[in-house]
N, C-alpha and C positions, 0 to 999 in steps of 0.2 A: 490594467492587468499587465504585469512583465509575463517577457517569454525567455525559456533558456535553452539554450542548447541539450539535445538530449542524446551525451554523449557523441560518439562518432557515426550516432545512425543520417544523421543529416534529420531530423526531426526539430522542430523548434515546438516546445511545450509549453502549456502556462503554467507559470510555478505554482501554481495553487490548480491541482486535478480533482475530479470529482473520485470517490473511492466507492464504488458502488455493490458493496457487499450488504448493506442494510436494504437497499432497493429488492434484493434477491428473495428475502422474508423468510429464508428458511430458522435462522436464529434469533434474529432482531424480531422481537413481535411485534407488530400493531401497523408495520408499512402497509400503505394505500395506493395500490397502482395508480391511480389518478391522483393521489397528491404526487408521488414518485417522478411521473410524466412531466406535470407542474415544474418540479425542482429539477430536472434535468433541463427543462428548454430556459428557466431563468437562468441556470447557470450557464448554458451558452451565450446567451443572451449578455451575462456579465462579463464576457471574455474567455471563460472557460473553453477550453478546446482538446485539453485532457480526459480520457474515464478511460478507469481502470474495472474491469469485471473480471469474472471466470466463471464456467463449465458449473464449476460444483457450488456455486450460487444460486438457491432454489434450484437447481437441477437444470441449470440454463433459463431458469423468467429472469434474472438480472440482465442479460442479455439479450436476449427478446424483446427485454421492455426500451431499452437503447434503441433499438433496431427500429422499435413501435416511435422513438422519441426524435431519431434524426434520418432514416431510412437510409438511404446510402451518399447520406455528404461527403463529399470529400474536402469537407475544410475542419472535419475535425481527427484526431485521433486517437486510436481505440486498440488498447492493449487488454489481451484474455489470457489466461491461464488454462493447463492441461492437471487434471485432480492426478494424485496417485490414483492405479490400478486396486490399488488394494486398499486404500480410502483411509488409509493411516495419515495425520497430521501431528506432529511431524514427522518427519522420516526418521525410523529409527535407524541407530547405530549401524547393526547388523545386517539391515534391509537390503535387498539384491538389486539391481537395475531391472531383471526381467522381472522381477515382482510390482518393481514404481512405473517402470516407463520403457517398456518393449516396445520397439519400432511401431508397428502395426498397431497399437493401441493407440499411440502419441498421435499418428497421424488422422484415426479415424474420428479421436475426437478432437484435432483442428479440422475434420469437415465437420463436425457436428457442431462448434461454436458458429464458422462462416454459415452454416445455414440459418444459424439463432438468430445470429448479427445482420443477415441480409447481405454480405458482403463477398468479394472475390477473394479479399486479401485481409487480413488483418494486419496493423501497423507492427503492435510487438505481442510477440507469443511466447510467455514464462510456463516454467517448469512449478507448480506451486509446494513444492516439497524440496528438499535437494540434501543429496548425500558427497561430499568430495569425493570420498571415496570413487565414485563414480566419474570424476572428469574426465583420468586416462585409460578408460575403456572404450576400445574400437566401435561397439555397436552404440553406445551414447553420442560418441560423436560423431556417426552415420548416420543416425536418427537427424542430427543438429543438419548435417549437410542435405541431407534427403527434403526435411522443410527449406531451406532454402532457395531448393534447385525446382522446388514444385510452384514458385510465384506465390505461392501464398502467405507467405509470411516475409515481411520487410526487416523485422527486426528482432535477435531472439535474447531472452531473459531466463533469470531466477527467481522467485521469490523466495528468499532465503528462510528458512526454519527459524518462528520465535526465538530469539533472543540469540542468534548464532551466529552474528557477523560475520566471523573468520570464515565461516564454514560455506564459504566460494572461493575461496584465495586459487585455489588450483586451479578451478575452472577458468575463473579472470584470464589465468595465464597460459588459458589453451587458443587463447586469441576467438573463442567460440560464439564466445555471449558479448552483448552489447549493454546489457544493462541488467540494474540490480535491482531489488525491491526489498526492500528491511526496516523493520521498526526503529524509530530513530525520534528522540523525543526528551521535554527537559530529564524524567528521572533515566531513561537507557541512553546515555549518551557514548556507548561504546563502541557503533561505529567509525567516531575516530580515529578509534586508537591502531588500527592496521587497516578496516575497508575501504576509508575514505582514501585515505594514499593512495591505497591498490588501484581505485579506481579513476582515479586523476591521472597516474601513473599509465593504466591501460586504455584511458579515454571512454570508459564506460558510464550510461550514463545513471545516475541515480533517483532512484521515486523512496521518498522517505513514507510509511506508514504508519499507521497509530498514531499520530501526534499528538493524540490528546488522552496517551493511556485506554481505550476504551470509554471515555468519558470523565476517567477524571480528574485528568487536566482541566476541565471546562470550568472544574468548581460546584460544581451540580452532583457530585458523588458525596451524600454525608452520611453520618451514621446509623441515620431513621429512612434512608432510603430503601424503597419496594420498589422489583424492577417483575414485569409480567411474569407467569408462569411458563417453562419453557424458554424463557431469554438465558440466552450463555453467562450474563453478567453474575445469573444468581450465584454462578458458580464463582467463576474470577473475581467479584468482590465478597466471598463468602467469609466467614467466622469473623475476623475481629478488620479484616483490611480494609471495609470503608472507614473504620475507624483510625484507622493508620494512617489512610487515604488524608483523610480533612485532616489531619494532624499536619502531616507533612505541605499541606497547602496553605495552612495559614504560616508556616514559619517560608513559603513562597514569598507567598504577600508581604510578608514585618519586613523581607530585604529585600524587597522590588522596589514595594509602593504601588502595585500593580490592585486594582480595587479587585472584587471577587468577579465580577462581571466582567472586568479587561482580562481574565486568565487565558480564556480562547485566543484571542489578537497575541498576548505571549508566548501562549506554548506553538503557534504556527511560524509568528515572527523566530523564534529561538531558531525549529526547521530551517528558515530561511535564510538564518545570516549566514549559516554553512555552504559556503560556494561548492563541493563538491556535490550539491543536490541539485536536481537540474527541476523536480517538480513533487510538491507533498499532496497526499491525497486522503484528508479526512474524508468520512463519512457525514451524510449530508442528506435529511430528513423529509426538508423541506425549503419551500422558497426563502423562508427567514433564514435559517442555516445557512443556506449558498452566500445570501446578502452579506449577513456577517461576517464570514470568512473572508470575501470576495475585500471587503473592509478592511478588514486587517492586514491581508496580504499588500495594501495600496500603499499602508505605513511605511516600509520599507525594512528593513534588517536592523534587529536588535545593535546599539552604541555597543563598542568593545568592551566598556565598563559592565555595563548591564548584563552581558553573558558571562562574563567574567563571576558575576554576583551570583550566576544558576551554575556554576560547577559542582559548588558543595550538593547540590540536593540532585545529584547521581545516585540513582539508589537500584543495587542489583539484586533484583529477585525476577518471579518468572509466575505469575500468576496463573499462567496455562496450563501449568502441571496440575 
């Protein structure tokens, strides 16, 4: 397993984190807290020293079960998130700060995760919503200084709004936040185009997510697929997009050479060959999932040519709406 630096927090990460929103079960059906447990100690086990959770994952069991998985190690670490107030994802346009994130709410659920977690401190504490709007506002960034100055938080984050790159640029530049969280993956490849800089530029560090579209990058999304009753997918890949989906993966494949079963080991290497990412964080089922990934991540960074060949299949749409 490599480790990279995470950003200017003085953190060293493994580039491949565990992303534990499937463990949580409120959207993903069929998770098994005992297989759960299972796949977070093998991923330790493989090098893993990353997980990412939050608050509004099952209502705090994503973090519970962490808690249940490593007690209070301190050799690994462990970034959570604060939900909006008002339980809107994403933040709209219009939204107020004291509607998303009023001082006294922010704080009281970072005690609420530290008691989830078992912990005194949490390593990094994001914002799971974010409006710019809101960077240069006095009480957002009294809120930001207030966790600071309380020890309980080592390092503070965004996870930026589906498909919204830009929309931290202010904040970056309020010197506040230390690190970003944003989907970044072969078809959204538009954190390039302005985040990545920004954040090289501010020494912030980055967690790439999604890497594998919701699944399907994996190759495993086809036309005839049935995803549980109650799974979010039914939505995200609703009417005609798994068909779209397998369309646009096999014109993957004819210019890789990449088999359908190497598309996982692809679409994380891709994540990886991006130096401004400091650690990606699929989601991860089971002990086989960790393995495999764990695998891929070993290969190293897609050849210049090879990524060169996944430009074309940047494809802008937003299945979350």
């Amino acid at each position: 397993m490599g480790y990279r630096n995470l950003g200017r927090t003085g953190l060293k990460v493994s580039e491949l984190g565990f992303g534990a929103w499937g463990i949580g079960k409120s959207e993903w059906m069929g998770a098994d807290d005992a297989e759960s447990l299972r796949t977070l100690a093998t991923a330790r086990d493989l090098g893993i020293n990353f997980f990412d959770t939050a608050l509004a994952y099952g209502s705090g069991h994503s973090e519970r079960l962490i808690a249940r998985a490593f007690g209070k190690s301190d050799q690994l670490i462990i970034a959570s998130k604060v939900p909006p107030k008002n339980m809107i994802w994403p933040a709209h346009t219009d939204s107020t700060l004291a509607e998303v994130f009023p001082c006294d709410y922010v704080l009281d659920c970072l005690n609420t995760s530290l008691k989830n977690l078992q912990r005194e401190t949490v390593d990094i504490y994001q914002f799971h919503v974010w409006n710019d709007a809101w960077a240069d506002q006095p009480s957002w960034q009294e809120t930001v200084r207030q966790m600071r100055a309380s020890g309980k938080v080592r390092a503070v984050g965004i996870s930026i709004n589906d498909h919204q790159p830009a929309n931290s640029l202010k904040a970056l530049a309020t010197g506040l936040i230390d690190t970003v969280q944003v989907i970044y993956n072969i078809f959204d490849q538009s954190p390039e185009d302005e985040l990545f800089p920004a954040c090289v530029k501010h020494s912030i560090g980055v967690i790439a997510r999604v890497p594998f579209d919701e699944g399907s990058l994996t190759g495993k999304i086809r036309p005839d697929t049935e995803f549980a009753p109650g799974d979010f997918r039914n939505e995200y890949f609703g009417g005609d997009r798994k068909k779209e989906v397998w369309k646009r993966l096999q014109k993957i494949q004819a210019d890789t050479g990449f088999a359908l079963d190497q598309l996982p080991e692809l679409a994380l290497r891709y994540c990886l060959t991006e130096p401004a990412v400091s650690s990606v964080i699929p989601g991860m089922r089971n002990p086989k999932h960790a393995s495999a990934n764990t695998e891929s991540s070993a290969k190293g960074p897609l050849s210049a040519d090879l990524k060169q060949k996944l430009r074309p299949h940047r494809w802008i749409r937003n299945f979350y709406d």
